[in-house]
C-alpha positions as CSV (number, residue, x, y, z in Angstrom):
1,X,281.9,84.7,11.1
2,X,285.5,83.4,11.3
3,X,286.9,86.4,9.1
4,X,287.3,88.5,11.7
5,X,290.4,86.5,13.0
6,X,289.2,85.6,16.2
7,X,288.3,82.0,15.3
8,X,290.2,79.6,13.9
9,X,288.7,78.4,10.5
10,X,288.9,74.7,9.0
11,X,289.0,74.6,5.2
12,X,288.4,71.6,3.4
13,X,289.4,71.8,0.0
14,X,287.5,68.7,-1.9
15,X,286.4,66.9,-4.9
16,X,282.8,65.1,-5.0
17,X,282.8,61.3,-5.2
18,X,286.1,61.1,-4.0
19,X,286.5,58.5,-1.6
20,X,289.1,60.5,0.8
21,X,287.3,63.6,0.8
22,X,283.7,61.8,1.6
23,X,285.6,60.5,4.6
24,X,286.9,63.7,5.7
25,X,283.9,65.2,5.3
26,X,281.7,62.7,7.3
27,X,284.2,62.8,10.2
28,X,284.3,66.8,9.8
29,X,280.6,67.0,10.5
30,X,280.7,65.2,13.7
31,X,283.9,67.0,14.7
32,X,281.9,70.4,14.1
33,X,279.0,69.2,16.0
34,X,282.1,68.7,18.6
35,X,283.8,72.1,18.2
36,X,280.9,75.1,18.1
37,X,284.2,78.1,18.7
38,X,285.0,76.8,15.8
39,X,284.4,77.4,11.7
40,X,283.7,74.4,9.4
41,X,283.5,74.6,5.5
42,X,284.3,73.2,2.8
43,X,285.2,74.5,-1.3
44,X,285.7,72.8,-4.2
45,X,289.0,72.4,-4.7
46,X,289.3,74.3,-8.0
47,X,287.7,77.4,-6.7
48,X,290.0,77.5,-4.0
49,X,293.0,77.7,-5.3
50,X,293.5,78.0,-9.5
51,X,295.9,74.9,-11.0
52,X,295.7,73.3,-7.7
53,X,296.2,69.8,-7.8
54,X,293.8,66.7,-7.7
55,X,296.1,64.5,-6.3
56,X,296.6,66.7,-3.5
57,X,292.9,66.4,-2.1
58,X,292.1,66.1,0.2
59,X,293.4,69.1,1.9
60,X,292.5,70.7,5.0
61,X,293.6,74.2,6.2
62,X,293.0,75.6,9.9
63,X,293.3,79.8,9.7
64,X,293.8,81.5,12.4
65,X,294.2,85.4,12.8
66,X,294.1,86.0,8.6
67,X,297.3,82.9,8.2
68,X,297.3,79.4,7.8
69,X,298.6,77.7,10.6
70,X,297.8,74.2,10.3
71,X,297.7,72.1,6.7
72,X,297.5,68.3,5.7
73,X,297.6,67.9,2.3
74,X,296.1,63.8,1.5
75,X,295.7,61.6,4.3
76,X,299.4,60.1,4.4
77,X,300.4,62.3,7.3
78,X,297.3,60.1,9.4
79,X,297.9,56.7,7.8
80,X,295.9,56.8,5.0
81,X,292.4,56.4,4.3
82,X,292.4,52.7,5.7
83,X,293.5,54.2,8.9
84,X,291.0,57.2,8.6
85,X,287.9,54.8,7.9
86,X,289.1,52.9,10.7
87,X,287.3,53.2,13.9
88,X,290.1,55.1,15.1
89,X,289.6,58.2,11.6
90,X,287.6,60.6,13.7
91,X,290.2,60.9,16.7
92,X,293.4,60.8,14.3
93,X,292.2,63.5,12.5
94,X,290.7,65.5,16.1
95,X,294.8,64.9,16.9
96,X,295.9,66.1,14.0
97,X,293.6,69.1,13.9
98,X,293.8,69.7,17.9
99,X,297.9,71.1,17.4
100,X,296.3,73.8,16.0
101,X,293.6,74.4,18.8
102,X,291.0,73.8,15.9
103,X,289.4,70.8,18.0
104,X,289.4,69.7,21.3
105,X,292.0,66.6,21.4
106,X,289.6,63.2,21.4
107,X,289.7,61.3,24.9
108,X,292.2,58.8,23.1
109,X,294.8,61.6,23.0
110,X,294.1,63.2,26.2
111,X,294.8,59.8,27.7
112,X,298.3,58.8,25.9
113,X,299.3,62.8,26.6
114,X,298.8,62.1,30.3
115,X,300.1,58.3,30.3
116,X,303.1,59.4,28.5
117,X,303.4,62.8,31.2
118,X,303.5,60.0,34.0
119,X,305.9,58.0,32.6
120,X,308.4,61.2,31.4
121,X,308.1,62.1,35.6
122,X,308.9,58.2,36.7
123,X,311.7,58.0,34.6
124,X,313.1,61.6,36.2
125,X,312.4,60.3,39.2
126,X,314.4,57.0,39.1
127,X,317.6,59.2,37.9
């Protein structure tokens, strides 16, 4: 149970047969197939939080020790939701959720993290 504070917990806050938040929760699955350490659910939006908007969904939360430390409210921080049904959805939104040490960062990640490491020491190197 991720109430005790020891696990982070993903929250995704949702509407049914809204396009964005069917995404999200397709590529959720998988990613909690992915990620056993940590929590995975989802509540409809309106029992989540009272007044809280529609046009804000959809919305995931990471907890982490009783706080929130990770949020992204709609899908314009990844792109959008052509760029999230894109072949490319599940490891922007591992990416996004990996800052928060939610997910393991996808392979795609891993590698730009280490390509872009090399080419930080070249460029020291050729001062």
């Amino acid at each position: 149970d991720g109430a005790d504070g020891e696990q982070r917990v993903v929250v995704h806050l949702f509407r049914d047969g809204l396009e964005e938040c069917d995404v999200v929760d397709r590529i959720l699955v998988h990613l909690a197939k992915k990620n056993p350490k940590t929590k995975f659910t989802r509540i409809f939006f309106k029992n989540a939080i009272p007044n809280y908007p529609e046009a804000n969904l959809p919305t995931i939360l990471v907890y982490y020790d009783h706080d929130i430390i990770f949020q992204l409210v709609t899908l314009q921080m990844l792109g959008g939701i052509k760029a999230v049904m894109s072949n490319m959805g599940e490891d922007l939104l591992a990416t996004a959720l990996s800052h928060s040490g939610a997910v393991a960062p996808p392979p795609s990640a891993v590698r730009a993290a280490t390509a872009q490491a090399g080419n930080a020491s070249s460029d020291e190197d050729s001062d």
